[in-house]
N, C-alpha and C positions, 0 to 999 in steps of 0.2 A: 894241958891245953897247948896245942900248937904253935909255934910264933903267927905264922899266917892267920889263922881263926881269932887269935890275941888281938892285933892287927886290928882283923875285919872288925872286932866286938869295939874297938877302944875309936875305929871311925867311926863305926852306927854314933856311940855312945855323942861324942865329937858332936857329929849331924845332929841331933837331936837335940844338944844343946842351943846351938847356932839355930836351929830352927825355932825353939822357943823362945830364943831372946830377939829373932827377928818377928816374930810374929807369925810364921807360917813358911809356904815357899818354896821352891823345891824340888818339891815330890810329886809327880805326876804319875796317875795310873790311867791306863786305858780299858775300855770296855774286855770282859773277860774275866779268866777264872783267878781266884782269888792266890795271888802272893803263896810262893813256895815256901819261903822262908829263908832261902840260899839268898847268898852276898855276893859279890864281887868288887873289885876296887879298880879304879883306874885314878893315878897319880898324875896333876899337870908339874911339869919342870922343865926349865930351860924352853919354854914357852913352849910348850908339846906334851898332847897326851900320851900316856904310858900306860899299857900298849895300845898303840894306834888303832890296834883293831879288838875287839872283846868279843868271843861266842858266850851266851848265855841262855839258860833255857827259861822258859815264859814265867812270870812272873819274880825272877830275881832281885835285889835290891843291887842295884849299880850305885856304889859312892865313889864320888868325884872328890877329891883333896888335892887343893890348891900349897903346893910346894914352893912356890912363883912369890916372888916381892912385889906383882903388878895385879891387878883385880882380874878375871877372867868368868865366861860364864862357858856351856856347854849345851847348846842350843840346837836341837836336829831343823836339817834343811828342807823339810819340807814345813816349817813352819809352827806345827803344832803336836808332833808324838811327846815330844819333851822341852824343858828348858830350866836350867837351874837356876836363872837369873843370876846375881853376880853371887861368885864365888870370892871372900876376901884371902887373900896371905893368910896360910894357916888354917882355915875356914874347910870345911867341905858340905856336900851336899846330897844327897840322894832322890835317885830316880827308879824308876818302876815300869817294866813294861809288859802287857800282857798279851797283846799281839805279836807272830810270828812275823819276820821279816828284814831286811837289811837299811838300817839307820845312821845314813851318815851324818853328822854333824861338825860342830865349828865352836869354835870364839867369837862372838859379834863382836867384843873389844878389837882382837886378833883375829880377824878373817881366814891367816895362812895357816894358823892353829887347824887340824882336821884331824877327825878319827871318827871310828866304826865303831856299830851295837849292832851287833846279828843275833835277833831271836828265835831259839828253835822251838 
């Protein structure tokens, strides 16, 4: 197994923790075809996502993992494609999208926080 794939399996694993012991949360899918099964990760650190920008193709799982000593969430700007609500230190969280399109988002904590989910 890969470091990268190691990686992606030990955040799913991660998310899925934290999502059980929160009760839910998260995870947001949109109208459309059903989850690929491919991953992706994007890392916040030094109050900034990593990489600012992410291409993925439709239905990928995006986990979010909080590096940051401060809470942070990942919220798109139009209000409703996504929102992980709060992310703790250490913590991550996964997202879903099944619609094609350009998703920018933010930190509601950290407003200057920004980055990209382009789905193809």
């Amino acid at each position: 197994m890969t470091p990268i794939r190691m990686l992606s399996s030990l955040a799913a694993l991660s998310s899925a923790v934290v999502l059980a012991a929160c009760g839910g949360g998260g995870s947001t899918a949109t109208a459309g075809p059903k989850p690929s099964g491919d991953s992706h990760a994007v890392t916040i650190s030094n109050f900034t996502f990593q990489p600012a920008t992410v291409t993925v193709k439709r239905g990928t799982r995006v986990t979010v993992t909080n590096r940051d000593s401060a809470v942070h969430t990942a919220t798109a700007d139009d209000g409703h494609s996504f929102d992980t609500g709060n992310v703790e230190p250490g913590a991550s969280k996964t997202i879903t999208l099944t619609r094609p399109g350009s998703y920018a988002y933010r930190c509601t904590i950290h407003p200057y926080m920004r980055g990209k989910l382009i789905v193809d």
